[in-house]
C-alpha positions as a LaTeX table, in Angstrom:
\begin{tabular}{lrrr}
\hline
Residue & $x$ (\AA) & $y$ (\AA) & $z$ (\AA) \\
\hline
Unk1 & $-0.84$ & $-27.56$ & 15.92 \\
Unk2 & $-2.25$ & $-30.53$ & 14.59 \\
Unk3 & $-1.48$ & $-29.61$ & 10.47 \\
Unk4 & 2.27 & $-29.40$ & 11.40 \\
Unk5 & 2.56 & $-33.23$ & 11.98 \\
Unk6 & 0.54 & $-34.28$ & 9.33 \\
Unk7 & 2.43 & $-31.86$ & 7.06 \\
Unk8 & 6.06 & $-33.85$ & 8.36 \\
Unk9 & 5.06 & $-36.69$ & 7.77 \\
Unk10 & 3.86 & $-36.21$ & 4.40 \\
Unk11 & 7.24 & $-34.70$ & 3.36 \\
Unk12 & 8.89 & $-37.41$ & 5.01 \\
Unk13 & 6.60 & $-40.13$ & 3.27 \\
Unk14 & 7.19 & $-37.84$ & 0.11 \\
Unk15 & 11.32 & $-37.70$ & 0.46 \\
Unk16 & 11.58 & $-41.81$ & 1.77 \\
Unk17 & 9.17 & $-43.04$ & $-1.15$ \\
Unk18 & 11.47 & $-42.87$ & $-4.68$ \\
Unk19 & 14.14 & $-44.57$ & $-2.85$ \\
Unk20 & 12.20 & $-47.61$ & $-2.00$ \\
Unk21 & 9.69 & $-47.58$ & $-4.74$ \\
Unk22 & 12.63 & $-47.73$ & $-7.20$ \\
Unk23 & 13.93 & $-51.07$ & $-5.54$ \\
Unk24 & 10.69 & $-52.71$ & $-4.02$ \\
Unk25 & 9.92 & $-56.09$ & $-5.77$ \\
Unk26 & 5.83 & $-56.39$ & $-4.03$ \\
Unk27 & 3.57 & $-52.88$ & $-3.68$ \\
Unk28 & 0.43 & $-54.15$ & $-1.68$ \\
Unk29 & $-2.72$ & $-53.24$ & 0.42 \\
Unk30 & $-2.03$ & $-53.28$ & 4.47 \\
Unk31 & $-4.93$ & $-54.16$ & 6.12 \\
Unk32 & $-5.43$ & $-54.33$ & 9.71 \\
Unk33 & $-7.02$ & $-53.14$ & 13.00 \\
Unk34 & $-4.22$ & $-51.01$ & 13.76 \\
Unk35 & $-5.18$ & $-49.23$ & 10.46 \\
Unk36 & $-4.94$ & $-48.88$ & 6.46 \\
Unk37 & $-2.73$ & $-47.84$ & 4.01 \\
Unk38 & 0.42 & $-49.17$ & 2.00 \\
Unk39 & 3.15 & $-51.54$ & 2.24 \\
Unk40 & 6.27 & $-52.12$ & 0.26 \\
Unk41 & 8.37 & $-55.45$ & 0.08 \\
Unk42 & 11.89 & $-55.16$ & $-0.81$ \\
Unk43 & 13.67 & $-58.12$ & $-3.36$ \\
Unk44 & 14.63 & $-61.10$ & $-0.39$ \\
Unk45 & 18.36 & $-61.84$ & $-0.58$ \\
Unk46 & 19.80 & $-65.05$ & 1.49 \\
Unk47 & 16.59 & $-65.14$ & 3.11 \\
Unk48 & 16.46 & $-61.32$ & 4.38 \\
Unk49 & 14.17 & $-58.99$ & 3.05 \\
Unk50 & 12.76 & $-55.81$ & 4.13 \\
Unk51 & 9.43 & $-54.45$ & 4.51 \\
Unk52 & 8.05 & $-51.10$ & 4.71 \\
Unk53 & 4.47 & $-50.26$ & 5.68 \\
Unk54 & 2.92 & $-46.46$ & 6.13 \\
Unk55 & $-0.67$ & $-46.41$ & 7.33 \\
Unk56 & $-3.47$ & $-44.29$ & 8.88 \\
Unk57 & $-3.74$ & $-45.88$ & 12.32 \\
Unk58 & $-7.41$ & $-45.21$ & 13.35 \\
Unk59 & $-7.86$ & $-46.27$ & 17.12 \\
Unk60 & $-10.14$ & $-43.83$ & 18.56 \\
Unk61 & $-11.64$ & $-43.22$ & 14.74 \\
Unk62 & $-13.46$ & $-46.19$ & 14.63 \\
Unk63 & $-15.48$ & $-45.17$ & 17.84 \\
Unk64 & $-15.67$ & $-41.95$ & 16.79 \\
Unk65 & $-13.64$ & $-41.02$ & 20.69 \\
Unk66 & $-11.27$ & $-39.25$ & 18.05 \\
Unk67 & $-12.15$ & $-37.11$ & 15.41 \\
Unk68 & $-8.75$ & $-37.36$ & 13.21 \\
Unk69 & $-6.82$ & $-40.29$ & 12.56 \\
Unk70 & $-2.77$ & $-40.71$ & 13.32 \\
Unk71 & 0.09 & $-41.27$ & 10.65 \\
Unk72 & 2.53 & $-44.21$ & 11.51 \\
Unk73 & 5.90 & $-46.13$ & 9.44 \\
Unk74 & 7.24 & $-49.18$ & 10.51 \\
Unk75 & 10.52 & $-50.04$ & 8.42 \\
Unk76 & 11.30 & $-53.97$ & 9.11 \\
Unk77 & 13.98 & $-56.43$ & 8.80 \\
Unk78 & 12.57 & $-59.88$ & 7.87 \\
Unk79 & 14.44 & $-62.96$ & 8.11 \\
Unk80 & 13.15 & $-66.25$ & 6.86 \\
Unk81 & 13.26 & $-68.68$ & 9.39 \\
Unk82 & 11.02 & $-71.42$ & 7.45 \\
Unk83 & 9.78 & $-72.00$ & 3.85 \\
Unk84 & 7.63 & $-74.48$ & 2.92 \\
Unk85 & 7.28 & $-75.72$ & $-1.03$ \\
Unk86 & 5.37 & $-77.20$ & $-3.25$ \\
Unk87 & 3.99 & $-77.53$ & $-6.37$ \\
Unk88 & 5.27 & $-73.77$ & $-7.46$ \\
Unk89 & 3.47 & $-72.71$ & $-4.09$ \\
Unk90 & 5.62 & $-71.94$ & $-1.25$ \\
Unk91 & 4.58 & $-70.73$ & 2.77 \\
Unk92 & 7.27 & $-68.75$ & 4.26 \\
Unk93 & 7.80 & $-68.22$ & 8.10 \\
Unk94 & 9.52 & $-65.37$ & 8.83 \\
Unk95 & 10.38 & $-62.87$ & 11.99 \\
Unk96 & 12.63 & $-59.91$ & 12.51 \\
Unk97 & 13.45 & $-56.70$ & 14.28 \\
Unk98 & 12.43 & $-52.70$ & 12.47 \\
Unk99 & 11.49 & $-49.10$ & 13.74 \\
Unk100 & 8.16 & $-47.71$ & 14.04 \\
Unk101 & 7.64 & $-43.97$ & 13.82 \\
Unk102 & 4.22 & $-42.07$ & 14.04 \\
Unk103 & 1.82 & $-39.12$ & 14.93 \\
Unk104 & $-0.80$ & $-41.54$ & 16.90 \\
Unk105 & $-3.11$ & $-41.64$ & 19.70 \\
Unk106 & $-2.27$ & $-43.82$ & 22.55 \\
Unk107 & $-4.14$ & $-46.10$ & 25.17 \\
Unk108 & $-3.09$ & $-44.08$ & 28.05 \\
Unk109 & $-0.86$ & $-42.16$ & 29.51 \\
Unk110 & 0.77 & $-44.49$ & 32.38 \\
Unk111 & 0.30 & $-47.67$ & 34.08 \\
Unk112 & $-2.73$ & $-49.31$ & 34.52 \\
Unk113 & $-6.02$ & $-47.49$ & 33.04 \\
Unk114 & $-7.95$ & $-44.46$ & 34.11 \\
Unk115 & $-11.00$ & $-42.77$ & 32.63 \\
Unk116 & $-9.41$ & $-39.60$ & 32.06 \\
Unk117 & $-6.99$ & $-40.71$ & 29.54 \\
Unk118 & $-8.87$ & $-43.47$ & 28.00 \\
Unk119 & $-11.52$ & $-40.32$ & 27.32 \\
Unk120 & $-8.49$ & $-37.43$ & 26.27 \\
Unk121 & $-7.85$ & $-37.23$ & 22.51 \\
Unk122 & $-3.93$ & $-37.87$ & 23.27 \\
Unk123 & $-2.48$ & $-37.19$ & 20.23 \\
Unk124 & 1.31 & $-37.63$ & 19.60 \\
Unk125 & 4.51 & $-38.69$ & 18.54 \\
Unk126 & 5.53 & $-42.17$ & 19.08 \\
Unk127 & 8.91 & $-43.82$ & 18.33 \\
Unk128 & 9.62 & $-47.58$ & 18.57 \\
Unk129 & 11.30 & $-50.48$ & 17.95 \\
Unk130 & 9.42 & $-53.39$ & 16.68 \\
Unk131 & 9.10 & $-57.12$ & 16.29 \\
Unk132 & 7.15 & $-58.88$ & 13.76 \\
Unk133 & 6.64 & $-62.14$ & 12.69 \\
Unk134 & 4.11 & $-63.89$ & 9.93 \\
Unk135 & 3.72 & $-65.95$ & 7.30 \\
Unk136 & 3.87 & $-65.05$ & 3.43 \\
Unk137 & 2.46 & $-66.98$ & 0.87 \\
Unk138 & 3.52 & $-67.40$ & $-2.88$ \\
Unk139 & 1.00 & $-68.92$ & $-4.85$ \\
Unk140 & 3.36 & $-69.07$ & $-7.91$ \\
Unk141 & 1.66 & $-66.05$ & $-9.33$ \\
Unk142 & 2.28 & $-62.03$ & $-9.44$ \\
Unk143 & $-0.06$ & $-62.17$ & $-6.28$ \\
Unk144 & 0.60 & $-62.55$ & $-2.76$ \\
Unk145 & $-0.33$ & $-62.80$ & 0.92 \\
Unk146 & 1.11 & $-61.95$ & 3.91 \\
Unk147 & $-0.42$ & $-62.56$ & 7.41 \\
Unk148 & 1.77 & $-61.00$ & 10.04 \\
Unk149 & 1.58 & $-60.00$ & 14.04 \\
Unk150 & 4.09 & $-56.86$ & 15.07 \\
Unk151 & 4.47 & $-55.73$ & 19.14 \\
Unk152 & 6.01 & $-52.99$ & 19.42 \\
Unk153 & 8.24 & $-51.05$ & 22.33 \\
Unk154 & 8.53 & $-47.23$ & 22.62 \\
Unk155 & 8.02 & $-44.00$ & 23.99 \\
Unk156 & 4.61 & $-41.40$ & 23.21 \\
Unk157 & 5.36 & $-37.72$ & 23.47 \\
Unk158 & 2.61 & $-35.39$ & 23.64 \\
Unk159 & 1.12 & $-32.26$ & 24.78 \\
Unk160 & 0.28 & $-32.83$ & 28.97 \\
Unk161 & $-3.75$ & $-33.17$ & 29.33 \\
Unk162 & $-3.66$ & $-31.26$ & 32.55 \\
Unk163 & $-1.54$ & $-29.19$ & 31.38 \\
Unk164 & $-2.22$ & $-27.87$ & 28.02 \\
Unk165 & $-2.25$ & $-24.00$ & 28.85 \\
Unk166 & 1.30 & $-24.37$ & 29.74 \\
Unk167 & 1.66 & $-25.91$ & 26.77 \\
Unk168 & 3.75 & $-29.08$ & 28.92 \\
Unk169 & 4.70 & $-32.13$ & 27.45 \\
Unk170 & 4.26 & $-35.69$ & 28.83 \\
Unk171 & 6.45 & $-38.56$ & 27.97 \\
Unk172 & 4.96 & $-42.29$ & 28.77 \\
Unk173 & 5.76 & $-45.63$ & 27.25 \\
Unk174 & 3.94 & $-46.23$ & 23.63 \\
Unk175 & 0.65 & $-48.81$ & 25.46 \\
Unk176 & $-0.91$ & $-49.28$ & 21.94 \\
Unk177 & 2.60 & $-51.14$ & 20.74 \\
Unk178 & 2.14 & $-53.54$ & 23.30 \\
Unk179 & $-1.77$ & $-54.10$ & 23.62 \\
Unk180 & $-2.12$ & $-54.06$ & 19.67 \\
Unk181 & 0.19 & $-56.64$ & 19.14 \\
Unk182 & $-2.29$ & $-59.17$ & 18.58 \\
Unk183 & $-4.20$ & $-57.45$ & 15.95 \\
Unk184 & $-3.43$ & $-59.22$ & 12.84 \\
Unk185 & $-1.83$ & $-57.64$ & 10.03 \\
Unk186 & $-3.26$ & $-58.86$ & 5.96 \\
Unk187 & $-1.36$ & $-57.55$ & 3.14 \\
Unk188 & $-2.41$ & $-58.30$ & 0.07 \\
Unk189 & 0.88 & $-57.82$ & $-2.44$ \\
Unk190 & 1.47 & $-57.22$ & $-6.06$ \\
Unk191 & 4.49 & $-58.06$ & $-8.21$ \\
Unk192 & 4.90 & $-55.29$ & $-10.97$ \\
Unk193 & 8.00 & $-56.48$ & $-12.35$ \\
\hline
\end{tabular}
């Protein structure tokens, strides 16, 4: 059971990445505590652009609770609300609304905390919808820096811990969209154009 996700999102990742790739302006290196991987930023027009970032989200990993990471997308909308220039240099302040979609662990599996599901390697899918806001900094050359904060507001579906020899599903709000919302975000971008 647990190839067939990773599989999906693969092709998906696969089938999604020519389009973007072939008009992204900034490929960069998304850093966070949420997780690692890749992020694409799309040419800003009247002070929109759009962001995409696809990363290995390792809560659980990193205390070795879980023994395989999750997959997650987030596909943004970014609006700038701010810039700031000077000297070829510019600071940009920026916020909008996107989609997150992923195979990921969550907190727990209902309100308020309990042992069991803090312990249970809860694996699933998670849909959201997402807002994000940061700051992005030019420094006049082809690299750049963006420093961002995303909360996030969804649903987790997954197989029911007391109930996987039914094979029973559980549905519970996404906890890890709201409670990692103040894990920073780093990219670190790249003009190849």
């Amino acid at each position: 059971m647990y190839r067939l996700p990773h599989i999906l999102f693969v092709a998906l990742y696969l089938f999604l990445a020519p389009a973007v790739i072939a008009g992204a302006q900034e490929f960069g290196l998304y850093n966070s505590l949420k997780g690692i991987g890749a992020s694409v930023r799309l040419p800003e027009k009247d002070g929109i652009f759009h962001t995409v970032n696809a990363y290995v989200d390792i809560y659980g990993v990193a205390t070795s609770r879980c023994s395989y990471p999750g997959y997650k997308m987030n596909v943004s909308r970014q609006y700038v609300c701010r810039r700031f220039q000077r000297d070829g240099y510019s600071v940009a302040f920026y916020a909008g609304p996107g989609i997150s979609l992923g195979y990921v662990r969550d907190h727990d599996k209902g309100r308020g905390f309990d042992l069991t599901s803090l312990m249970a390697d809860n694996e699933g899918f998670a849909l959201a919808v997402s807002g994000d806001a940061g700051f992005f900094f030019d420094f006049g050359r082809n690299v750049f820096l963006d420093l961002s904060w995303t909360a996030e507001a969804g649903i987790h579906l997954r197989r029911n811990e007391s109930e996987r020899s039914y094979k029973a599903s559980s549905l519970s709000l996404y906890n890890n969209g709201f409670l990692q919302a103040i894990y920073p975000q780093l990219t670190i971008l790249f003009r190849f154009r």
